[in-house]
N, C-alpha and C positions, 0 to 999 in steps of 0.2 A: 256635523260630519268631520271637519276638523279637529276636532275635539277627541272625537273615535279614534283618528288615525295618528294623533298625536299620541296618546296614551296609550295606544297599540307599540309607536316605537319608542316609546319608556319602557314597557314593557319586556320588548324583544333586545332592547340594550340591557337591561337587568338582568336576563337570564345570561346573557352573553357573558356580562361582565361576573357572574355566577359561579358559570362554567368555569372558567378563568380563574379564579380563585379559590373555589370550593371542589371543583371534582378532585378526585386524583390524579397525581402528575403518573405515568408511566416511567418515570426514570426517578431514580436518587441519587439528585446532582450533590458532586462535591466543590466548593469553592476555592479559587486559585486565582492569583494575580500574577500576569503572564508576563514576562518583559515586553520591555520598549519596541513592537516590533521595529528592524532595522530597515532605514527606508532604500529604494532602485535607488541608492548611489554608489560610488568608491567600487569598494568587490562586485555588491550588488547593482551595478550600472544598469539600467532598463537601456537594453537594445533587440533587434530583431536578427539574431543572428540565425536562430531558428527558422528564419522564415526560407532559409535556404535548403531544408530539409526538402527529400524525393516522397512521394508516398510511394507505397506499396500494398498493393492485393485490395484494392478498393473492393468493398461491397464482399472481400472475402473472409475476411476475422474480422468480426462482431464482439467489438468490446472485448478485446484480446490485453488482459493487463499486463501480462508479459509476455516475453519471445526467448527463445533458445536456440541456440542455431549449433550444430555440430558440427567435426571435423572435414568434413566434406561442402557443409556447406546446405544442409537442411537443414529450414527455417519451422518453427512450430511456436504457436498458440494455442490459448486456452480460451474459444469462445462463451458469452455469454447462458446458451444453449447447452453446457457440455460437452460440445465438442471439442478434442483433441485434433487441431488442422496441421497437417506436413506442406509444405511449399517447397515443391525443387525441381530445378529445370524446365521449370515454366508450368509443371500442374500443382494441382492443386487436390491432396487427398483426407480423406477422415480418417485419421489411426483409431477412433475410440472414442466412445461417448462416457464421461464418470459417473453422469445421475446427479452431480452437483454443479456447483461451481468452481470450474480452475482459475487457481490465480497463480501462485509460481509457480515458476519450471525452471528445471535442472535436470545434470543427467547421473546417471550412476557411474561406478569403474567401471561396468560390465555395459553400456550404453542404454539402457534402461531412460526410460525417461521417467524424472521422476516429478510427480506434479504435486502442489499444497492445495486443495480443492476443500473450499469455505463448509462446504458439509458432508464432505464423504470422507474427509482426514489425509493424511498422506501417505500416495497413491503410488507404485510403480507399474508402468506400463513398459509390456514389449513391442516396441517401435512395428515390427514384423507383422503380429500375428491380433496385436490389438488388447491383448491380454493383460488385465489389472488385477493386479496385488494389492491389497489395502494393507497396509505397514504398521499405521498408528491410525486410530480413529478414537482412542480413552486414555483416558491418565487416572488412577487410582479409579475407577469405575465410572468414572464420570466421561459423557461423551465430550468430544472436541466439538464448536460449533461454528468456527469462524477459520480452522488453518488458511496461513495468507500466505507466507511464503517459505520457498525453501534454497541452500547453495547447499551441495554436496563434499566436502574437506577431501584433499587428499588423502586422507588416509578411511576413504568412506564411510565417513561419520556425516550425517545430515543432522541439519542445524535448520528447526524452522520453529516461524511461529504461530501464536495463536492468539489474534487479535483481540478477539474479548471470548469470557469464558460464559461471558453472560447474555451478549446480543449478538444475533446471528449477522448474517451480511445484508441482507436487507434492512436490515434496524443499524447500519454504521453510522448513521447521525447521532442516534439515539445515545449509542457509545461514547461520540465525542463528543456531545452536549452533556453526559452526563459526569463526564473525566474522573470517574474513578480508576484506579488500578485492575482493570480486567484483564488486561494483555500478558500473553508469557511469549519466553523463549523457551525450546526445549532441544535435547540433542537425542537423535536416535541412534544407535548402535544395530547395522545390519547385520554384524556376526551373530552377536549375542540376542540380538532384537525386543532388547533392552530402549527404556523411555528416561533421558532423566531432565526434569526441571531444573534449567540455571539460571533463571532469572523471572520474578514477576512484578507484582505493581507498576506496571505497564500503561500509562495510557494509550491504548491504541496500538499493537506491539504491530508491526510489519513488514518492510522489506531488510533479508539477511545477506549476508557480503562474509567470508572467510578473508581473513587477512593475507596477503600474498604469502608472504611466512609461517602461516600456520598457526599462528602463535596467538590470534582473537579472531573475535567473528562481532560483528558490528548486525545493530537492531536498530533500525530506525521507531521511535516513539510518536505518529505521528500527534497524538491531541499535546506533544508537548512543544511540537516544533525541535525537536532533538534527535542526537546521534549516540545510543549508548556503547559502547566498548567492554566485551566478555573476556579477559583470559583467558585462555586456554593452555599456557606454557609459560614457563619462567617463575620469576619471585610474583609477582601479583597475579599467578593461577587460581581459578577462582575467585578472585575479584570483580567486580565491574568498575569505570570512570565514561564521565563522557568525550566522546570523540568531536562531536562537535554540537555546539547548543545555539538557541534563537535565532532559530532559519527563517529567510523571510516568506514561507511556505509552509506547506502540509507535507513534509515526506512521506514519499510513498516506498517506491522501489528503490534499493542498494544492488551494486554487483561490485566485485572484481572487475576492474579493467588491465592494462599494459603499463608498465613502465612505473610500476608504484599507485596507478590511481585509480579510487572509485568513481563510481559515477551514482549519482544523485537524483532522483524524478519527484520534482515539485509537485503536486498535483493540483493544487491551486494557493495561487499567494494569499496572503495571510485575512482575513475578516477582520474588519476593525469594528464589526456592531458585535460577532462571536466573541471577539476578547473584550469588548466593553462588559460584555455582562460577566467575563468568566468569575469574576469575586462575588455574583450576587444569584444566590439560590432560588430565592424569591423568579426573578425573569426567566431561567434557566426555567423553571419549568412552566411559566406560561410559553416560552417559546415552544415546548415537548411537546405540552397541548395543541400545537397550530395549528392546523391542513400542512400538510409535508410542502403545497406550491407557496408558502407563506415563509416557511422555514431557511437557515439560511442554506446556500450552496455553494457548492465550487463554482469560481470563475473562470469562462474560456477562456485559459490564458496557457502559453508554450515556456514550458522553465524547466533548461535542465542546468545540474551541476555537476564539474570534474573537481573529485578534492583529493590533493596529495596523503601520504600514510601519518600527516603531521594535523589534521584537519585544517590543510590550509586549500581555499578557493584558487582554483586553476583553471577552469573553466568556468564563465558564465554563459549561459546560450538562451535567451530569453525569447518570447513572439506574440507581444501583446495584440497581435490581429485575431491571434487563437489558430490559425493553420496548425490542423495537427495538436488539438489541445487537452487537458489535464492528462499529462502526462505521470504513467505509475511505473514503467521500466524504462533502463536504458543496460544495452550487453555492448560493447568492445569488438569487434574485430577487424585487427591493423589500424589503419587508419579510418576506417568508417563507427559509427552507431548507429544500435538497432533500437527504436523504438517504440511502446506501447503503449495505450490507451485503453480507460474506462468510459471514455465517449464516442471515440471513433470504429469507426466499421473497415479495420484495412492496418499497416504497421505504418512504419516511415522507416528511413536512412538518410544521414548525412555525411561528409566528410570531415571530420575533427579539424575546426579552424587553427591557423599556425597562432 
């Protein structure tokens, strides 16, 4: 009987080990050796300044990755469900269901909201009446399947992106395990309503930031841990460089803030078994193959950044308890931030430490 049951698990280890090497992989990883990640020291200092954050609307935005809040002082997400949520003066309403997923918001000149929604493309909605405009949902015929984010330029040009062209938002591991160039940036033209491509081979393309002068518009890359930097004006019009590279995280969201600075949302600090295998194609896709509770994840952890127009680190706001945690937006206003999450059910605010 031993004997049975022994050879039964030789058996069921073989096929394992089978699978594991013989099926096909779902992705075609490309290989890359990542820097040094930079360890919580110096700029990067592990502290819980985070932990001083307020929540808000517990139990009422459901994995709300970003917030926008208007002149007035309405507050709006993009819950997991579709919904379009407004927050002001203490209710709480539905402006609009998109049928997909919202992930950024911004608003138009015209006050428009205008939202980057993972499968329905990008979105304007009338705040009022609930009513959606679909902007961009194709580029040369091909549909969009992941829009992630969007910031609206002064001169009402939206700048967003499209995280992969290849894996939808459900499959975002898939993408960053597999790190090839799928991600783009694009600019939309609402006069002309005109689409044009400025940037691709992207790993990961996502949270967008207009430069307070106008003059670039910043992409966060998150499968690179990087900041890339678009022209828009001047002698390197049309160029890119990078704004800021080997973040000790996953960026997620970028905005405009006051006083010269963006603000940065970690989503979770860096994987050190992800970047172990990222030079080795062979693991990359036994990993692809795993059960997804196998595979790696984000950790609950509170990380935002303030970085000056030099990419220099000006705020660190960290909360390894995880209160309030993987954080993918942060918006500015005066001295508070607003922030969002892909885990939590609710926003947060805090006061911008001196």
């Amino acid at each position: 009987m031993f004997k049975k049951i022994g050879l039964l698990i030789l058996v069921l280890f073989a096929l394992i080990i089978g699978y594991f090497v013989l099926w096909p992989s779902p992705i075609d990883p490309e290989a890359w050796t990542p820097p040094k990640a930079p360890e919580l020291k110096g700029i990067y200092q592990q502290n819980d300044k985070l932990a001083a954050l307020e929540l808000l609307f517990t139990g009422q935005c459901d994995k709300c990755e970003d917030v926008a809040i208007d002149s007035v002082g309405k507050i709006y997400g993009g819950q997991l469900n579709g919904d379009i949520v407004e927050f002001y003066q203490g209710k709480r309403r539905v402006v609009a269901n998109t049928g997909g997923r919202p992930l950024g918001l911004d608003f138009d000149l015209m006050g428009n909201l205008i939202v980057a929604d993972a499968g329905a493309g990008l979105l304007s909605i009338n705040r009022t009446s609930g009513a959606i405009t679909v902007l961009v949902d194709t580029y040369k015929g091909k549909k969009m399947i992941f829009v992630d984010d969007v910031e609206v330029a002064a001169d009402g040009k939206m700048y967003f992106s499209d995280a992969s062209n290849k894996w939808g938002f459900q499959e975002n591991k898939m993408d960053i395990l597999e790190g090839r160039g799928n991600g783009l940036l694009y600019e939309y033209n609402p006069t002309t309503k005109e689409t044009t491509l400025l940037l691709d081979d992207l790993r990961f393309a996502n949270g967008i930031a207009v430069a307070h002068d106008q003059s670039y518009v910043l992409v966060n890359e998150t499968g690179r841990y990087r900041t890339h930097r678009y022209w828009l004006a001047g002698p390197k019009a049309g160029q890119s460089d990078l704004f800021i590279e080997n973040l000790p995280g996953f960026p997620d969201g970028i905005s405009q803030g006051e006083d010269g600075l963006y603000w940065l949302a970690i989503v979770s600090p860096r994987d050190e078994g992800l970047d172990g295998i990222a030079n080795n194609v062979f693991l990359k896709n036994v990993v692809a193959k795993m059960p997804a509770f196998l595979q790696p994840a984000a950790t609950h952890y509170g990380f935002v950044l303030g970085i000056d127009g030099n990419g220099k680190i000006v705020h660190n706001l960290q909360n390894p308890s995880g209160k309030f945690a993987e954080n993918t937006s942060v918006q500015q206003v005066g001295g508070e931030i607003y922030i969002g999450s892909l885990y939590e059910n609710g926003l947060a605010k805090m006061t911008i430490p001196k």
